[in-house]
C-alpha positions as CSV (number, residue, x, y, z in Angstrom):
1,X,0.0,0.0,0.0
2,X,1.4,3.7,-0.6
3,X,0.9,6.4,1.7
4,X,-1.3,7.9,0.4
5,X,-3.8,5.3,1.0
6,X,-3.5,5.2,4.7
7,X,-3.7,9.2,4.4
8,X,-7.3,7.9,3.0
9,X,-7.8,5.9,5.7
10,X,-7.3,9.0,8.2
11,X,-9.6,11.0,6.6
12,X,-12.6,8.8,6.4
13,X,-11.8,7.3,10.2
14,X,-12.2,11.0,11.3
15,X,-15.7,11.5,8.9
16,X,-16.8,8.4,10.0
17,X,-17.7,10.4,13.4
18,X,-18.2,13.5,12.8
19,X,-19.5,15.1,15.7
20,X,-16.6,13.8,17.6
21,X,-14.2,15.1,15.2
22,X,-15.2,18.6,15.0
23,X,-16.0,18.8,19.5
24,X,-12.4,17.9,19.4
25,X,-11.0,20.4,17.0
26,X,-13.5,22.6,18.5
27,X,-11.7,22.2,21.7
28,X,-8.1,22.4,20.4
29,X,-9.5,25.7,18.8
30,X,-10.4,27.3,21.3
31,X,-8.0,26.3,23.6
32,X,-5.2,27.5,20.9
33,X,-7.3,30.7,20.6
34,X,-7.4,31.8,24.3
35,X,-3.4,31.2,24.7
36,X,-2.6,33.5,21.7
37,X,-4.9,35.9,23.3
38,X,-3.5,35.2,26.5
39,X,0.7,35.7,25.2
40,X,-1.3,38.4,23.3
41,X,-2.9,40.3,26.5
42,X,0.4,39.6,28.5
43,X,3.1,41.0,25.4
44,X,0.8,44.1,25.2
45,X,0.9,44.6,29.1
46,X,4.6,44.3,29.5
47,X,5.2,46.2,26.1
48,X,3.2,49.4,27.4
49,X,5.4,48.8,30.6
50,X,8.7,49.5,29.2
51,X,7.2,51.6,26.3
52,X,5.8,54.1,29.2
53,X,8.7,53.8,31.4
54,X,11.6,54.4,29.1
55,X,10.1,56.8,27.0
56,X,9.1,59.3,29.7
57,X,12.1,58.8,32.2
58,X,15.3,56.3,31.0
59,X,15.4,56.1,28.0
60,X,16.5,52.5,26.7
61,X,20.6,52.9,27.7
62,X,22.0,54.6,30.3
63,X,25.7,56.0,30.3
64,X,27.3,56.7,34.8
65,X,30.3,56.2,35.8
66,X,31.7,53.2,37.0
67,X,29.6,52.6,40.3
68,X,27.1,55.0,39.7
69,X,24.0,53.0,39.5
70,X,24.9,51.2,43.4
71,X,25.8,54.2,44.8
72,X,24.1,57.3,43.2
73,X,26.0,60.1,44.6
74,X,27.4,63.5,43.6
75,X,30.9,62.1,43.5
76,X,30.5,60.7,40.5
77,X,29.4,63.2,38.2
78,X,31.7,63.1,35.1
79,X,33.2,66.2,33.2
80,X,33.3,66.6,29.6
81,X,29.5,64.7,28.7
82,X,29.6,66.4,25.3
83,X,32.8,64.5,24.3
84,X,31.5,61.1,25.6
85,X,27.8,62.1,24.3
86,X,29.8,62.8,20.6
87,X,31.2,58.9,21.2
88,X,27.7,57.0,22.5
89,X,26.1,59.0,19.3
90,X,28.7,57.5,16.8
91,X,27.5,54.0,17.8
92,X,24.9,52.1,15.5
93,X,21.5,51.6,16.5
94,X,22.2,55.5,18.7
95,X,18.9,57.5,17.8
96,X,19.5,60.5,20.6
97,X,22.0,61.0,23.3
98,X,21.3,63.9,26.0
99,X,23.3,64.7,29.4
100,X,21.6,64.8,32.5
101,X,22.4,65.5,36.3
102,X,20.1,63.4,38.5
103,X,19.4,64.0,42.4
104,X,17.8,64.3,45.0
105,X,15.9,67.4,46.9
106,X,13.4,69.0,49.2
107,X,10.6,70.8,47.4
108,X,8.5,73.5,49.0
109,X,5.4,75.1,47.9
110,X,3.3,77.9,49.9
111,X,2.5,75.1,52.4
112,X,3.7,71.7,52.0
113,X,7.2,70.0,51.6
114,X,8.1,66.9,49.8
115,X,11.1,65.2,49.0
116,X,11.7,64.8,45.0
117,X,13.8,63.1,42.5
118,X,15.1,66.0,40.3
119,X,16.2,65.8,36.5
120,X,18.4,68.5,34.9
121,X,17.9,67.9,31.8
122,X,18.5,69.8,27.8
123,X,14.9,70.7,26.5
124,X,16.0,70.5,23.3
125,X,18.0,67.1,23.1
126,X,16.1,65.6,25.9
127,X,13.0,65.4,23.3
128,X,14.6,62.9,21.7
129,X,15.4,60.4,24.2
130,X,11.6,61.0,26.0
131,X,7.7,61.7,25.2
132,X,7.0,63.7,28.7
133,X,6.7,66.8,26.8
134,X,3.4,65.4,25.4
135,X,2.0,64.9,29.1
136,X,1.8,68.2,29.9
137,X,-1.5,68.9,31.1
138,X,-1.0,72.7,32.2
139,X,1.4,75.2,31.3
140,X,4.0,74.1,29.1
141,X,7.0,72.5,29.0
142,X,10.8,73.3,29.8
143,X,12.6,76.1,27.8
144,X,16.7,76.6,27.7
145,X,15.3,80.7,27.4
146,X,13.7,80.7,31.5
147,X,16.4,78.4,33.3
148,X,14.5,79.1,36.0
149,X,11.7,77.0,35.1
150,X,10.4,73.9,36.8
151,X,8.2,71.1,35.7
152,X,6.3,68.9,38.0
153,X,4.1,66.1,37.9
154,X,0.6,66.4,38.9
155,X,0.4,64.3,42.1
156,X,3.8,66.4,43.5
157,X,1.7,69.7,42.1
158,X,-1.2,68.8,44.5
159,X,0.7,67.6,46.9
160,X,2.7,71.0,47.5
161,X,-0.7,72.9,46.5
162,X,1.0,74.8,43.5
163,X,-0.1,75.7,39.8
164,X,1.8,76.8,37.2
165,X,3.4,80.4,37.8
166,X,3.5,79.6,41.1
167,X,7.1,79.3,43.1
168,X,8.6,75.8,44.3
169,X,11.9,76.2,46.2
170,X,14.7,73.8,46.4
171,X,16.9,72.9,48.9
172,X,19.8,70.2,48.8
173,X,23.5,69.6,49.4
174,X,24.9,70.1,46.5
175,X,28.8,67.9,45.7
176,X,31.0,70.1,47.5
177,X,29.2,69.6,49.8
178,X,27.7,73.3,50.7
179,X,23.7,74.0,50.0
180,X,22.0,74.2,47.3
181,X,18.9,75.9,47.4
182,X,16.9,77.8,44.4
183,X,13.7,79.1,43.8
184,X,11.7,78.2,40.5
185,X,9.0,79.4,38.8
186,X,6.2,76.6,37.9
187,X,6.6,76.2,33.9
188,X,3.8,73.5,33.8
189,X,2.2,70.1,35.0
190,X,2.7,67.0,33.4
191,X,0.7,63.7,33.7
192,X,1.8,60.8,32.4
193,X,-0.3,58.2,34.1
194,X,2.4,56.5,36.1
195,X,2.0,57.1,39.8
196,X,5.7,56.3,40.5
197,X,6.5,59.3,38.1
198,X,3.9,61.9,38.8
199,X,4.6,61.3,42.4
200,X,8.2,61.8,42.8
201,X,9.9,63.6,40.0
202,X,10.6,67.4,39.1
203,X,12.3,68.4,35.7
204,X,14.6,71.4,35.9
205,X,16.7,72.4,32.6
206,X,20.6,71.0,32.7
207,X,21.9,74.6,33.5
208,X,20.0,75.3,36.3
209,X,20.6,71.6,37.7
210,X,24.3,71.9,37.2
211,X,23.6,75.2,39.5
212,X,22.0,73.8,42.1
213,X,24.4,70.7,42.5
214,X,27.6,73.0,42.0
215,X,28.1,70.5,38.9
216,X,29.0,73.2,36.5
217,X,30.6,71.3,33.1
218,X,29.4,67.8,34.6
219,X,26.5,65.6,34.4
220,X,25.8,62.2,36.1
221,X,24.1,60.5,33.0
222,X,23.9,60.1,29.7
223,X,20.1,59.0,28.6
224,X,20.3,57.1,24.8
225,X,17.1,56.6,23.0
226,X,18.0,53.3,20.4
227,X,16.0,52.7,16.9
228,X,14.8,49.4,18.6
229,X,13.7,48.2,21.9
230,X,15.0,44.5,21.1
231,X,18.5,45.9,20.7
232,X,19.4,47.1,24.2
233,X,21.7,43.9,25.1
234,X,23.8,44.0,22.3
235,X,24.1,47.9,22.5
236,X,24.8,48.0,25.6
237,X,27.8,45.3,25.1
238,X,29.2,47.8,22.5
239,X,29.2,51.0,24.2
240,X,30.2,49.3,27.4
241,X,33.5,47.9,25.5
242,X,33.8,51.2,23.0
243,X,34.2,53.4,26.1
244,X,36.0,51.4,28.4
245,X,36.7,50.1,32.3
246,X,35.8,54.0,33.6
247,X,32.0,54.1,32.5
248,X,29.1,51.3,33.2
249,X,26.4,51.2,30.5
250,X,22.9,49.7,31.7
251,X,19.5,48.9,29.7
252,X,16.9,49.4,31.1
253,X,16.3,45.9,32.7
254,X,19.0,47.0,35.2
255,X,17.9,50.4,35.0
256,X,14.3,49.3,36.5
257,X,14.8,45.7,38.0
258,X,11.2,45.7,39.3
259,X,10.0,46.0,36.1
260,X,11.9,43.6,34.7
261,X,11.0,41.3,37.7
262,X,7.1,42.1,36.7
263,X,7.8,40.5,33.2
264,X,9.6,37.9,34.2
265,X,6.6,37.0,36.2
266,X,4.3,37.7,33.5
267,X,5.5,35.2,31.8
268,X,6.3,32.9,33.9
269,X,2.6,32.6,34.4
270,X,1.9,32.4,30.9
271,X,3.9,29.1,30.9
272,X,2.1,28.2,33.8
273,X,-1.1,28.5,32.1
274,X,0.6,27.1,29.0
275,X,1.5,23.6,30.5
276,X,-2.0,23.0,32.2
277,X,-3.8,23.6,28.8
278,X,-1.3,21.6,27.1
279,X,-2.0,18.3,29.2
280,X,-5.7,19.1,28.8
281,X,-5.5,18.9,25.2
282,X,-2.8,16.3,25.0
283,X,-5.2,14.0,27.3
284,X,-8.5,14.9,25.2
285,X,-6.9,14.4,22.1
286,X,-5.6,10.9,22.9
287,X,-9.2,10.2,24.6
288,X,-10.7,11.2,20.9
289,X,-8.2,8.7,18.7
290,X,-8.7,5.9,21.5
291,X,-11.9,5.8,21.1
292,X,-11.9,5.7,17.8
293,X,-9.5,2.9,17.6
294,X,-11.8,0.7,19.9
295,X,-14.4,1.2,17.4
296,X,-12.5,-0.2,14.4
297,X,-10.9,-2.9,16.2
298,X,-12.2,-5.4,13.7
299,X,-11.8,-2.9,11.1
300,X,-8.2,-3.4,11.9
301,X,-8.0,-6.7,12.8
302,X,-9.4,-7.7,8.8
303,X,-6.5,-5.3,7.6
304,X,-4.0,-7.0,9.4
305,X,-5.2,-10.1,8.5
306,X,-4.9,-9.3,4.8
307,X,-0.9,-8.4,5.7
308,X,-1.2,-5.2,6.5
309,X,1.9,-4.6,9.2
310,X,1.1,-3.1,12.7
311,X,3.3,0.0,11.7
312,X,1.5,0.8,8.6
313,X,-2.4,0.5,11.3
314,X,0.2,3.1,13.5
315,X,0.7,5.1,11.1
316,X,-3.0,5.5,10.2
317,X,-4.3,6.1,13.6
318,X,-0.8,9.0,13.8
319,X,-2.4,10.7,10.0
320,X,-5.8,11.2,12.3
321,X,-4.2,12.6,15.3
322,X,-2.1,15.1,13.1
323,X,-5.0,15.7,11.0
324,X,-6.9,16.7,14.2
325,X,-3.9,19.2,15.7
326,X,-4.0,20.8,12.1
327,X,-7.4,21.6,11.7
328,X,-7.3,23.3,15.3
329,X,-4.2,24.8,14.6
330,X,-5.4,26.6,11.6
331,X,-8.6,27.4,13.1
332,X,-7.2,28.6,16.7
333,X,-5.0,30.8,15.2
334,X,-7.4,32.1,12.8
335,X,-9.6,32.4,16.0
336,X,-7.3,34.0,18.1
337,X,-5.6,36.4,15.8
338,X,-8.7,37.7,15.0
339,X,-9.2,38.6,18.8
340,X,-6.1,39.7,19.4
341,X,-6.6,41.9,16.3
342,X,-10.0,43.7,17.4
343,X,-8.8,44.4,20.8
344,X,-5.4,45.3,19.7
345,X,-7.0,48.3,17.6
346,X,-9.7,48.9,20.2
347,X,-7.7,48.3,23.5
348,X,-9.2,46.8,27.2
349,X,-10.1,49.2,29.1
350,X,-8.7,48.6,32.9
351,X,-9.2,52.1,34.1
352,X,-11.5,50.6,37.0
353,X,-8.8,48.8,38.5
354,X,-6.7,51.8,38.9
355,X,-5.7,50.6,42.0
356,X,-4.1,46.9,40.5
357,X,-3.0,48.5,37.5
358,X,-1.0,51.4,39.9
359,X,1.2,48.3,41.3
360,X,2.7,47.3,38.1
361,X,5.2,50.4,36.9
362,X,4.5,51.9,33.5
363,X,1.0,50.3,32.9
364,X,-1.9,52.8,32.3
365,X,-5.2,52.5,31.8
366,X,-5.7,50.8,28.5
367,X,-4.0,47.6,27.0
368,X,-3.6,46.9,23.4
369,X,-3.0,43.5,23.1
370,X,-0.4,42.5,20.5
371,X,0.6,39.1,18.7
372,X,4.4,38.2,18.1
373,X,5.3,35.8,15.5
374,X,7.9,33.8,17.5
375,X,5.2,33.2,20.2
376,X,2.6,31.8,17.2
377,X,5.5,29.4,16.0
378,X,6.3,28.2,19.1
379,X,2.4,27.7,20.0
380,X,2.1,26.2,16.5
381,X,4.7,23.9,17.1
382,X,4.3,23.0,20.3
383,X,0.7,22.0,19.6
384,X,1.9,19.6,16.7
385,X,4.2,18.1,19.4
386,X,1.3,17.3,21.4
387,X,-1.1,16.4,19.3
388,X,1.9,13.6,18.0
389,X,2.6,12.9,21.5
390,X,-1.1,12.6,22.4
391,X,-1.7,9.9,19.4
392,X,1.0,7.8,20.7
393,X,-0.4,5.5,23.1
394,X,-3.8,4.8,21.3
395,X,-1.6,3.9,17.9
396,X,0.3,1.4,20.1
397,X,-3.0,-0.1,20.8
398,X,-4.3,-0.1,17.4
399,X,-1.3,-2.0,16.6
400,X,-1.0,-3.9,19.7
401,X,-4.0,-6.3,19.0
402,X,-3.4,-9.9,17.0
403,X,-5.5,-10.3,13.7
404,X,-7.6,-13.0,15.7
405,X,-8.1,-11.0,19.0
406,X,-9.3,-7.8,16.6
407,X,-11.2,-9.8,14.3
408,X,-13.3,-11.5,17.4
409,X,-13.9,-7.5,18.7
410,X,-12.8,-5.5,21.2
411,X,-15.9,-6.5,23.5
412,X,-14.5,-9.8,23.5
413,X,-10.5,-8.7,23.8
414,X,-11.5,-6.2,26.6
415,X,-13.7,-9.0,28.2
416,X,-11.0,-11.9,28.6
417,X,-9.3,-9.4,30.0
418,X,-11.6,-7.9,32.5
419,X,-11.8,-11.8,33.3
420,X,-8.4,-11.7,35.0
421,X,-8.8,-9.0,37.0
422,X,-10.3,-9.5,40.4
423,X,-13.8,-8.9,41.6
424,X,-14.5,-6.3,43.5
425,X,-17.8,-5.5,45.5
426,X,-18.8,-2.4,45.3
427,X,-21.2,-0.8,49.1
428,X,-24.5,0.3,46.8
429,X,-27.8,-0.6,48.2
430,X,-29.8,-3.0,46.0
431,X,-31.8,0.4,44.5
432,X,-28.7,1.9,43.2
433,X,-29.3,0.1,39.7
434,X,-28.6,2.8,37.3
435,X,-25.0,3.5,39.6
436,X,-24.1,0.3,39.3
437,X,-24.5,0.1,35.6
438,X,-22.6,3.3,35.5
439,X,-19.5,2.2,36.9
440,X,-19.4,-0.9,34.6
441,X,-20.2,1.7,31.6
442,X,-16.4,3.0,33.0
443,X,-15.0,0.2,33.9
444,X,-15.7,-1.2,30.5
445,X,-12.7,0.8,29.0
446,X,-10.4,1.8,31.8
447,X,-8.2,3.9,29.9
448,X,-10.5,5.8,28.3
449,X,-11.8,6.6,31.9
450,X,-8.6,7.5,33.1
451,X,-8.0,9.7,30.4
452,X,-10.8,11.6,30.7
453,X,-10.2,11.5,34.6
454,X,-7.1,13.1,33.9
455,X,-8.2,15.6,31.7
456,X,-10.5,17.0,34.1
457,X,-7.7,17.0,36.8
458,X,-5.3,18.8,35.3
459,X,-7.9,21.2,34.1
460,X,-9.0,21.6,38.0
């Protein structure tokens, strides 16, 4: 017989039931559909994430000097950042470079004090590397012509009861180690939906910073902006050998480890969820071919007679399991990029669970899912892997039979042995008739029971 042939077979064992056939693709389907949705959901989360938070505060890279990012102190402010800016620029993959001093302060308003994280940085370059220019919600933002000006975000403005034209002093120790202290004149209020932002930080132009910290000439960082967010490893390899032993250079996973350890979580749970609907369809899948195996037992049993070899009956009952996985592959992607799709243009609103979506940095109101195409191929190909791993068992069977023992039926088979296997009394009343012939119903194909048994298990 050629291939094609037992290809044949496949295709009408699998019409010969057809209800069966399409429940279980159905269920493949679906269950493919809701985990590209799911990877979907949980890419789009931790993509808005680091989107939000590197494009209104890091930036992707960040230039210190060496031992900067333990220790964040005055100390090590560098001189020259234009020459080293000039070098970081030169580097492929470099979109925007811009100096910055970074520290910390006490800010006063009218009536309220708060500590803040300030940011000197250079209006004009620093639109390169960030979007916060965009979140202003009052007044407008920083200008090299009024030095003087300060930018604050909307939680530190209500906070320190202040609107825009109103003063904010600040008072620090500045790195030779005397006082800063200046007064500054409210430019405007940005919002950028991150709590941990609006909260804490104040924006002052580089100048003014650079007065304030007695860091005239200097700057403590160097915020790069790369052409793609995937590239921050091997970019930061580069720069960290093109400028040598004196300078660290951190993406922004080290940058902001607690975002990093919130997608690392994310999808560790993802595979979580992954493995449990993996079993459930590995288990359902083998439950569908097994039964359809028992019901062509004699089918089977004829073939082999005729000389049909147990690995060619293997190979027909493997055709029906793949044939399965392919027909729920194609229609659970279909399915689930379709979903993905709709709320990828139309976003999930999560605005009433401010308070959840508040505990996980960078993540605003809306989510747009979003599918990726190495997370489809593996999916994909994980899902043929299991369906061929499913199909396994019940092709053993199918070959396992003799041509006599098929030929006689799988009644009789499953009967002798049933025969062997000791009686047990089961503790129902006389009345419990319909219980009784319930449990032989399982009994009758133990396997099958246990699959389905298992199944439900690992779906619990």
């Amino acid at each position: 017989m050629k291939r094609p042939i037992f290809l044949k077979l496949a295709v009408r064992g699998l019409l010969r039931n057809r209800r069966r056939s399409l429940i279980t693709v159905a269920a493949v389907a679906i269950g493919l559909a809701g985990l590209v949705f799911l990877w979907g959901y949980i890419d789009g989360i931790n993509r808005q994430m680091i989107a939000n938070i590197t494009s209104y505060l890091t930036g992707h890279v960040q230039v210190h000097q060496k031992g900067y990012h333990d220790d964040p102190t005055l100390d090590l402010a560098f001189d020259g950042p234009e020459g080293i800016a000039a070098r970081v620029g030169a580097q492929p993959g470099v979109v925007a470079v811009a100096p910055r001093i970074e520290g910390e302060a006490l800010a006063s308003g009218p009536e309220k004090t708060r500590g803040v994280l300030v940011v000197g940085v250079d209006p004009a370059r620093e639109g390169g590397i960030t979007t916060l220019a965009r979140a202003v919600k009052a007044g407008s933002y920083l200008d090299a012509a009024e030095p003087n000006g300060i930018l604050l975000g909307d939680r530190v403005a209500e906070i320190l009861r202040v609107a825009v034209n109103d003063e904010v002093t600040l008072v620090t120790q500045a790195a030779d180690g005397s006082i800063g202290a200046g007064r500054y004149r409210v430019r405007g209020i940005y919002d950028s939906g991150i709590d941990m932002i609006d909260s804490a930080y104040v924006f002052l132009t580089l100048p003014a910073a650079q007065s304030l910290y007695a860091l005239e000439g200097r700057a403590t960082t160097l915020a790069v902006r790369l052409d793609e967010l995937g590239a921050v490893p091997g970019a930061a390899a580069a720069l960290s050998d093109k400028l040598g032993a004196a300078f660290e250079v951190l993406g922004w996973q080290k940058l902001l480890p607690r975002l990093a350890d919130n997608v690392a979580f994310h999808e560790l749970f993802t595979y979580i969820i992954l493995f449990v609907v993996f079993v459930v369809v590995t288990l359902g899948i083998a439950n569908t071919i097994l039964m359809g195996v028992m019901e062509r037992i004699r089918e089977f049993g004829v073939m082999m007679a005729l000389g049909t070899a147990p690995g060619q009956i293997a190979r027909v009952v493997l055709y029906e399991a793949a044939l399965l996985g392919l027909a729920g592959l194609i229609l659970g992607n279909a399915l689930g990029l379709s979903i993905v799709g709709y709320f990828g243009r139309r976003g999930i609103d999560l605005g009433q669970y401010a308070q959840a979506v508040q505990m996980m940095p960078g993540l605003t109101g809306i989510v747009y899912p979003r599918a990726r195409t190495d997370h489809l191929l593996f999916l994909s190909a994980l899902l043929l892997a299991t369906t061929g791993a499913a199909s396994l068992y019940p092709a053993w069977k199918a070959a396992g039979f003799t041509p006599v023992e098929a030929i006689r039926g799988v009644r009789a088979a499953l009967g002798q042995r049933l025969r062997r296997l000791p009686r047990i009394a089961l503790p129902f009343p006389a009345r419990a008739l319909f219980a009784r012939i319930a449990l032989r119903g399982l009994a009758r194909n133990p396997r099958r029971t246990a699959l389905t048994h298992g199944s439900l298990g690992a779906g619990l």
